[in-house]
C-alpha positions in Angstrom: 120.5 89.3 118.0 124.3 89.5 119.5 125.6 92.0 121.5 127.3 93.4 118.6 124.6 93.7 116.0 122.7 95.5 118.9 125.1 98.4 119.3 125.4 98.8 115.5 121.7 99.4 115.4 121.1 101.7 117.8 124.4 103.6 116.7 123.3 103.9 113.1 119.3 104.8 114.5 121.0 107.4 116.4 122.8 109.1 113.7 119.8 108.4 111.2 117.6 110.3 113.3 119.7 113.4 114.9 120.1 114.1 111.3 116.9 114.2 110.4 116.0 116.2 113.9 118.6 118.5 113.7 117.8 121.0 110.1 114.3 122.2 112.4 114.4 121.7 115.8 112.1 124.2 116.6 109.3 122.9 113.9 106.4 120.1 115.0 108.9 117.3 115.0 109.3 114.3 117.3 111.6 111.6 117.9 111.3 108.8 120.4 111.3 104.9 120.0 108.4 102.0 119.6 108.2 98.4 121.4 106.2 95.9 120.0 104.6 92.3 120.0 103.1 90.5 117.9 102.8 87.5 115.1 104.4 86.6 112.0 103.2 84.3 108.9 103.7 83.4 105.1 101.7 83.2 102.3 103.4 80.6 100.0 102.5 79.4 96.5 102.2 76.6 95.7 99.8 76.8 99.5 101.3 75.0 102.3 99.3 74.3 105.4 100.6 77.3 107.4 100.5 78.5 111.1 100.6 82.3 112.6 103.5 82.4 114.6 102.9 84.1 117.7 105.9 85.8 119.7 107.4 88.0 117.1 109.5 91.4 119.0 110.0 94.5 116.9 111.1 97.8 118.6 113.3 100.8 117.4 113.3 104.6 116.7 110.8 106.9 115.1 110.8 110.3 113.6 107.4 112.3 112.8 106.9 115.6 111.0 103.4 117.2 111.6 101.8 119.8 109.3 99.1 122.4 110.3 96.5 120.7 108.0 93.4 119.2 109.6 93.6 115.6 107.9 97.2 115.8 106.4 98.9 115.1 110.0 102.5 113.4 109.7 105.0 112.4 107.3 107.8 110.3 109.1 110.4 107.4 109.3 110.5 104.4 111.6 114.2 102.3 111.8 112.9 99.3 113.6 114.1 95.6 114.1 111.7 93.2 113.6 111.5 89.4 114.0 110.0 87.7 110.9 109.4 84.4 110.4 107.0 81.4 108.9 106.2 77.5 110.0 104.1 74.9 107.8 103.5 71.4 108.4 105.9 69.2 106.2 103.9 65.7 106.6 99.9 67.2 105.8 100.7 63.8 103.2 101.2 61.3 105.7 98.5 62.1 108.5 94.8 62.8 108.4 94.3 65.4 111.9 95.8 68.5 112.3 97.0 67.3 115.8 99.4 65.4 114.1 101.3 68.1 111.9 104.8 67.8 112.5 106.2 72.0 111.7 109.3 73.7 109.8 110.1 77.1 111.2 111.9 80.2 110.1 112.6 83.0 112.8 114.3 85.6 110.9 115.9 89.2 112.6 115.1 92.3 110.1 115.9 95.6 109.8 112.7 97.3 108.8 112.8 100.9 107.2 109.2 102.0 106.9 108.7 105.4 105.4 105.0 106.5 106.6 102.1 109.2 105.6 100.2 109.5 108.7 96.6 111.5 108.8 95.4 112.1 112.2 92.9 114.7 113.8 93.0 116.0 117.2 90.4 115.8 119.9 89.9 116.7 123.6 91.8 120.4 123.0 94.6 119.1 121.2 95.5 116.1 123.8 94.7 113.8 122.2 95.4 112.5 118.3 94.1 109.6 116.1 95.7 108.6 113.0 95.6 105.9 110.6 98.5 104.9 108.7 100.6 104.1 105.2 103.6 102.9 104.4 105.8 101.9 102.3 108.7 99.3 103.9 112.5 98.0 103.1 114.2 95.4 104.6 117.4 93.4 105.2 117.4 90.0 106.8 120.8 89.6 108.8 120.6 86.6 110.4 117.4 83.2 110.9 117.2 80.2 112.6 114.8 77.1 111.8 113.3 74.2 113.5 112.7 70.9 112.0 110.2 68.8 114.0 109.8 66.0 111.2 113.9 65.2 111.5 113.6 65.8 115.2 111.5 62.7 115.4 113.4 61.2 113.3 116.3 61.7 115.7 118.5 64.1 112.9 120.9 66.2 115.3 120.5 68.7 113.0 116.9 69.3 113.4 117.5 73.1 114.9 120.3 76.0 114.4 121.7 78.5 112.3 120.0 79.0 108.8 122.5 78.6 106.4 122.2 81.6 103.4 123.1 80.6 99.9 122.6 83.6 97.2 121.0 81.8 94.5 118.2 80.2 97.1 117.9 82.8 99.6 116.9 86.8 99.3 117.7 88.8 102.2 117.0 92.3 100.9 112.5 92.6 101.3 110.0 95.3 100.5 106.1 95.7 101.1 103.6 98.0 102.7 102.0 98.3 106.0 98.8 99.6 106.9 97.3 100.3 110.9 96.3 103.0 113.2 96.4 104.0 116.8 96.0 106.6 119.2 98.1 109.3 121.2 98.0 111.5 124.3 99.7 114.8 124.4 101.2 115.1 128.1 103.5 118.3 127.9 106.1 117.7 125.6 105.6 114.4 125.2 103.4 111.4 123.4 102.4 108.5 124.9 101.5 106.1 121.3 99.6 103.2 121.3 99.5 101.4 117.4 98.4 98.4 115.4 100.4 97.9 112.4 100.0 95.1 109.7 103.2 94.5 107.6 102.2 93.1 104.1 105.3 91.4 102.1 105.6 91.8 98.4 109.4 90.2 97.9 110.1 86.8 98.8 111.8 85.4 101.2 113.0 82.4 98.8 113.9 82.7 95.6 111.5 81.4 93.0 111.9 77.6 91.2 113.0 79.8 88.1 116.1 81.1 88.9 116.8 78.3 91.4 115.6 74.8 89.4 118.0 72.5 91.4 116.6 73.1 94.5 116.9 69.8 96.3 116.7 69.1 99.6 119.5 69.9 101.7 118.7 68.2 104.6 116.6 69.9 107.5 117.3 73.1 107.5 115.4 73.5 103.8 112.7 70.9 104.0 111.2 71.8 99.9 111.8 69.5 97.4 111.6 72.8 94.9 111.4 76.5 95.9 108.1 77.7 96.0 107.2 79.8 93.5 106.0 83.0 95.9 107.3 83.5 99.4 106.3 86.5 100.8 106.2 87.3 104.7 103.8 89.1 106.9 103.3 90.6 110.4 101.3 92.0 112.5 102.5 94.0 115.7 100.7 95.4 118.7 103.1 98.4 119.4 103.5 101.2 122.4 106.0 104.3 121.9 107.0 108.0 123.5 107.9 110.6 121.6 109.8 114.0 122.4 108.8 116.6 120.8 110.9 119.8 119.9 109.2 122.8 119.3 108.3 124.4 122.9 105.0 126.2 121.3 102.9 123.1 121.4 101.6 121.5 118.2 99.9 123.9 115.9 96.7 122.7 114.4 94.3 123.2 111.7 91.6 125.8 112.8 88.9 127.3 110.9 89.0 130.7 109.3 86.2 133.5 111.2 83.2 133.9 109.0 83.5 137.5 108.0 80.0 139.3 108.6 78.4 142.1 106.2 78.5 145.0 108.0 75.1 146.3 108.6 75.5 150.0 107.7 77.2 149.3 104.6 74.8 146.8 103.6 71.7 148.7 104.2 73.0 151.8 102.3 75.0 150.0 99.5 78.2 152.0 100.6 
């Protein structure tokens, strides 16, 4: 990610985000930023013999709105780039032991837009909060690298660099869900968040043998004979934030309405 593309993010995250902040400052709303590691996979079809890639960074902003209901808890939105990527052995035909597996790799930088329902309750006198998470997730690839270790031994000087995009092969825009939890401690105005998230791809990265027949290979940057027919990308991130949060009051939280009691005089008379 260049120098350039960094400052682009963080302006547009910026502006994203104050404008979200800004209508209620003074409501149960917090903004702060996540930093994450994890891995990153496929699941392609026809199967290939595939490999978690571990070493995948994702960090960005975050924006939470809390409600007063007990198991309701947060609606929010996350702007976040996110490393992506698959690697599957391209010679499974020509050897018999894993140990042998020669790899193709894909590291892809994303912009991830995940738009999240988050239930929580509160414990320890509202300092701490544990919440599960949904989402729904949108995403643009803007730039990938691959790795060729087949036409590395083979001595190709183009066995690594720059993935080369073509429209009718390659789909940049993605979408999915994501699923996870985590918990948070409530230190004055601010939240210390520790999360597991699992990204789950529905688009594909490449698209399908249908609308791309003549997909030959193109040397070793694109190692498949034909595109597959479903190539959809996964993750899994290990993720710690801090949040600021806005309203001075503290957050306000479900509590449960007195029981009303009969009052004894009345009851015993039937005034």
């Amino acid at each position: 990610m260049t120098g350039r593309n960094i400052r682009t993010f963080l302006v547009a995250a910026a502006m994203l985000f104050g404008v979200l902040a800004a209508p209620r400052a003074s409501a149960q709303h917090t903004l702060g930023f996540t930093a994450g590691y994890g891995m990153g996979t496929g699941r392609f079809n026809p199967k290939q013999e595939m490999r978690g890639m571990w070493g995948m960074y994702g960090g960005g902003l975050t924006w939470r709105y809390y409600g007063k209901q007990r198991f309701v808890g947060g609606f929010g939105v996350d702007l976040e780039f996110l490393q992506q990527g698959f690697s599957f052995a391209t010679n499974t035909a020509a050897v018999e032991e894993k140990k042998d597996y020669l790899y193709y790799t894909r590291n892809m930088n994303t912009v991830m837009l995940p738009v999240v329902w988050q239930p929580h309750i509160y414990m320890l006198r509202n300092h701490v909060r544990v919440y599960l998470e949904a989402a729904a997730t949108f995403s643009y690839t803007f730039s990938s690298r691959y790795e060729n270790e087949q036409a590395r031994e083979q001595g190709d000087p183009a066995w690594n660099g720059d993935y080369a995009y073509k429209l009718p092969r390659d789909n940049r825009w993605g979408y999915g869900l994501a699923g996870g939890g985590g918990v948070a401690f409530l230190i004055g105005r601010y939240e210390l968040n520790f999360r597991v998230r699992y990204y789950f791809g529905y688009s594909d990265v490449l698209r399908n043998r249908n609308k791309y027949a003549d997909n030959a290979i193109d040397g070793p940057e694109n190692p498949f004979a034909s595109t597959p027919m479903r190539s959809p990308l996964d993750n899994m991130m290990i993720s710690v934030g801090l949040n600021y949060r806005f309203n001075k009051e503290g957050f306000e939280t479900w509590k449960p309405r007195p029981k009303r009691t009969k009052n004894r005089e009345v009851f015993k008379y039937g005034l």
